[in-house]
Backbone as a ProteinNet text record, in pm:
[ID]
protein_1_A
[PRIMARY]
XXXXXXXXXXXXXXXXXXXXXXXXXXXXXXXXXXXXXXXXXXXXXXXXXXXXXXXXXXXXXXXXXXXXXXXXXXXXXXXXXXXXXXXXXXXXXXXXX
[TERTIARY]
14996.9	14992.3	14960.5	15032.6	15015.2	14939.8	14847.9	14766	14828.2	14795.3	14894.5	14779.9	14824.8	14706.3	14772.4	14661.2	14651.6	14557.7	14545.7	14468.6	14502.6	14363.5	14339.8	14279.4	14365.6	14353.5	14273	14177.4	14083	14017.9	14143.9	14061.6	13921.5	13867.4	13711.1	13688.6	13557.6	13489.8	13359.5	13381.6	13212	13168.8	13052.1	12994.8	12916.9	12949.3	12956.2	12871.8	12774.7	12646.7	12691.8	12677.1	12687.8	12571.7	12525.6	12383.7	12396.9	12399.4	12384	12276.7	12301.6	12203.1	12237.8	12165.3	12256.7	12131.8	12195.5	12097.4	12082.6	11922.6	11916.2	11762.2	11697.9	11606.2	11479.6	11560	11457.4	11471.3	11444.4	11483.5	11570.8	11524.8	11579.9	11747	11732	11848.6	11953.2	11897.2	11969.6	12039	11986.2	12024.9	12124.9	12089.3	12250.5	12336.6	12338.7	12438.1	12524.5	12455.7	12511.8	12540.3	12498.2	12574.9	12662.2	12709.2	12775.9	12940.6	12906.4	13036.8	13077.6	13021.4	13092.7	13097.3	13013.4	13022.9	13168.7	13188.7	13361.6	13278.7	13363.5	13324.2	13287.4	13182.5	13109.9	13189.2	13261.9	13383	13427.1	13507.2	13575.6	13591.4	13449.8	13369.3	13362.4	13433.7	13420.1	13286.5	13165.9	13131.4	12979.9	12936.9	12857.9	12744.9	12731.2	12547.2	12579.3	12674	12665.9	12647.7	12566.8	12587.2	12615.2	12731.8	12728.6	12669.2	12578.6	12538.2	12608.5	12602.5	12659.5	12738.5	12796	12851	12852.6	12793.5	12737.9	12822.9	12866	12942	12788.9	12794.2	12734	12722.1	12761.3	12789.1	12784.2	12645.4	12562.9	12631.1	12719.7	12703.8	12926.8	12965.4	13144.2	13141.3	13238.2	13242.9	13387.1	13449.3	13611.8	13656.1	13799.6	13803.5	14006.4	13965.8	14089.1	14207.6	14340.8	14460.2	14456.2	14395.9	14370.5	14305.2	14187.2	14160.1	14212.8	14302.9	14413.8	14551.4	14596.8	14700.3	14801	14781.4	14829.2	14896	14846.8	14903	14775	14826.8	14737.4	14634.9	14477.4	14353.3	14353.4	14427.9	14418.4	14587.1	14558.6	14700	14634.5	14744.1	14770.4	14853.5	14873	15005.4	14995.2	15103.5	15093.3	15073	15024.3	14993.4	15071.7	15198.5	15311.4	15271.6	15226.3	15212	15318.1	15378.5	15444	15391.3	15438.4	15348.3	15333	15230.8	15290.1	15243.6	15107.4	15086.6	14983	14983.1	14864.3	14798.2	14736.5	14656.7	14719.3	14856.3	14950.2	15098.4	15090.1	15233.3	15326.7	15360.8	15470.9	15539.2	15440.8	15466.1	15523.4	15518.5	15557.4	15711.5	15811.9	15948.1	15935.6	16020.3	16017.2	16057.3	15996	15993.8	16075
7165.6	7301	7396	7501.1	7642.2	7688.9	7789	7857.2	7985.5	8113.9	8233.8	8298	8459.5	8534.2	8652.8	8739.8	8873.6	8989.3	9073.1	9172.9	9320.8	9371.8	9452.2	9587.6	9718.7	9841.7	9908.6	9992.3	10096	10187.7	10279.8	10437.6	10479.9	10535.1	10541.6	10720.4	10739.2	10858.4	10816.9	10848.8	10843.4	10973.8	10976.2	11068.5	10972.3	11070.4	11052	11133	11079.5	11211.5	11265.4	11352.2	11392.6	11471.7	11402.2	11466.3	11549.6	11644.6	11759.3	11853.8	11906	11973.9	12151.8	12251.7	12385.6	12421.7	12487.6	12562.8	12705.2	12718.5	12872.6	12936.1	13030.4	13082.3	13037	13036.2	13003.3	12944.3	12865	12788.9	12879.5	13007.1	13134.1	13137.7	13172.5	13214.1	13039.2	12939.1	12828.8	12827.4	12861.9	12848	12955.8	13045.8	13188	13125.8	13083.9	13011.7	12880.6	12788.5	12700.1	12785	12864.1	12919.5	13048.5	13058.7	13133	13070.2	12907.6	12836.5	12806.8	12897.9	12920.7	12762.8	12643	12520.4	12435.3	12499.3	12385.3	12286.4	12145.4	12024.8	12084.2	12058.8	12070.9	12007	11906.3	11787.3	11863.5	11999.8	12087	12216.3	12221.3	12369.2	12351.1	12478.3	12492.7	12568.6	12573.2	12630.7	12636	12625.6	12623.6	12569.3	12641.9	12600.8	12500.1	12412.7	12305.4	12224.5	12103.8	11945.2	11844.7	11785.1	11673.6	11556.1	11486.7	11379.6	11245.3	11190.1	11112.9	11102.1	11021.4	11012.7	10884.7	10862.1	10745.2	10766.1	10618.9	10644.1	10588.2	10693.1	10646.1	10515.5	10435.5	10321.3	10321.1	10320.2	10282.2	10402.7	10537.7	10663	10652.9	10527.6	10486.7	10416.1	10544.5	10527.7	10505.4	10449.2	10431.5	10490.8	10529	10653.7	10583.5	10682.7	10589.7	10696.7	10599.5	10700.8	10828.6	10870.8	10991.2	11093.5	11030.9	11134	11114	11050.1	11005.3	11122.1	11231.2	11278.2	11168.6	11048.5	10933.4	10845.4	10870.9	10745	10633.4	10549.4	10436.2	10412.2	10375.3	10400.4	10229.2	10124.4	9977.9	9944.7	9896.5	9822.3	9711.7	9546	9494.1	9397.4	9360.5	9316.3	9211.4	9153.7	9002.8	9042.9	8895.2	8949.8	9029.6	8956.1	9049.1	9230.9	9277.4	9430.9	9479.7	9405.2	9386.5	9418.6	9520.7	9565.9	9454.9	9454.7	9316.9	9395.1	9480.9	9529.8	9642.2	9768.9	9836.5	9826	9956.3	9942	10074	10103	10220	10038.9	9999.4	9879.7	9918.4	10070.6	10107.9	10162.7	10167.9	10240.8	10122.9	9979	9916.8	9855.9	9830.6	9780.2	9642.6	9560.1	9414.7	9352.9	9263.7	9219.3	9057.2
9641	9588.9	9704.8	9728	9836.1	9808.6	9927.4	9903.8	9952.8	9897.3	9893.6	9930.4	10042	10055	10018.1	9943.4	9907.2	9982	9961.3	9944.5	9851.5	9880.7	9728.2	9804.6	9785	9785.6	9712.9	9691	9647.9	9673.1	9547.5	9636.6	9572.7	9638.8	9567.9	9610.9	9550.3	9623	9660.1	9743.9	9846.7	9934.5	9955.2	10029.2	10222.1	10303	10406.1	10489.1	10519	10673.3	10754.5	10810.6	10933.4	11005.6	11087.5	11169.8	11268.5	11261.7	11398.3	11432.6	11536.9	11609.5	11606.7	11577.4	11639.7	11697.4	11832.7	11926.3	11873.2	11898.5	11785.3	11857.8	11843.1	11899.2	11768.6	11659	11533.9	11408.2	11320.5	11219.1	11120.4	11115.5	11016.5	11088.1	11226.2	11310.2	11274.5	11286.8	11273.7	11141.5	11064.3	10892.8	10895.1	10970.4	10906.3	10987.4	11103.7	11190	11093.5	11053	10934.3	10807	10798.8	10662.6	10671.8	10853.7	10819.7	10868.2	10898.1	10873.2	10753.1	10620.9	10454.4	10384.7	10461.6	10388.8	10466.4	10569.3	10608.9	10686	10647.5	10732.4	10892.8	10914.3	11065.3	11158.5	11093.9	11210	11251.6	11197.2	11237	11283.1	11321	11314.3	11526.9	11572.6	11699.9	11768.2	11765.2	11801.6	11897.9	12019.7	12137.6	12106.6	11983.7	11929.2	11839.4	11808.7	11745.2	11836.5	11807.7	11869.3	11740.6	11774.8	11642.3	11718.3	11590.4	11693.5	11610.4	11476.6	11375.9	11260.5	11277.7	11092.5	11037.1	10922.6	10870.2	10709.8	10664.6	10553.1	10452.9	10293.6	10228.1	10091.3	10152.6	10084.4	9916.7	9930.4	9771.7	9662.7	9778.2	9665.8	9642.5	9622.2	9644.6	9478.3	9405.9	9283.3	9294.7	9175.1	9207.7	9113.6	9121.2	9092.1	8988.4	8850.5	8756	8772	8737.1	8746.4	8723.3	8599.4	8531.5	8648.5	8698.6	8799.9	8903	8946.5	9095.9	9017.1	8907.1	8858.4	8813.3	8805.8	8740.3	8809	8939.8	9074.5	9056.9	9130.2	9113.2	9205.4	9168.4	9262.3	9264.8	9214.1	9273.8	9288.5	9410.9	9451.7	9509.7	9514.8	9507.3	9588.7	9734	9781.4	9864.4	9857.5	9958.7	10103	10195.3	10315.8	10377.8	10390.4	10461.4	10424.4	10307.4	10279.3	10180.8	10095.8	10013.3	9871.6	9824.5	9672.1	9556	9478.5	9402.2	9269.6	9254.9	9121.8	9181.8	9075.8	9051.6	8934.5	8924.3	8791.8	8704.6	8761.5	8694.4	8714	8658.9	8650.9	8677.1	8645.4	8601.6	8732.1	8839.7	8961.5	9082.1	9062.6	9116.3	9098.8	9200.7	9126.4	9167.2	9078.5	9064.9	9236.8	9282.3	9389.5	9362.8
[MASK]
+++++++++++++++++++++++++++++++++++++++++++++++++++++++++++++++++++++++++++++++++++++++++++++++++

């Protein structure tokens, strides 16, 4: 009898750290400086008085997430090693192999 290998796709939501530094004259002056990048990811924020120092994924906080809230694509797939689709958890989105 063969032994067959798979693996298994899952989209999830999780939350992710990011530790930085901003150079500032005072904790008050630091805070309008972070809030006056309006909340955009800091990854992407250009600016002198930032230092990024980390990013740490939050494990424990990775919920998975069902078609319905994916707009009805599929959040589990399914496929042989080669990378070959074999099933989701939407059936209907896979064609016969």
């Amino acid at each position: 009898m063969g032994k067959f290998n798979f693996y298994q796709d899952c989209k999830v939501t999780s939350w992710e750290r990011a530790t930085f530094i901003v150079e500032a004259s005072s904790y008050a002056e630091a805070v309008a400086i972070v809030r006056s990048w309006k909340g955009e990811d800091i990854l992407g924020i250009i600016d002198s008085r930032l230092c990024y120092e980390s990013r740490q994924f939050l494990f424990d906080t990775s919920e998975y997430l069902s078609p319905e809230e994916n707009n009805g694509q599929p959040t589990i797939e399914i496929f042989d090693y080669s990378g070959n689709p074999i099933i989701t958890n939407v059936p209907e989105t896979i064609q016969s192999i």
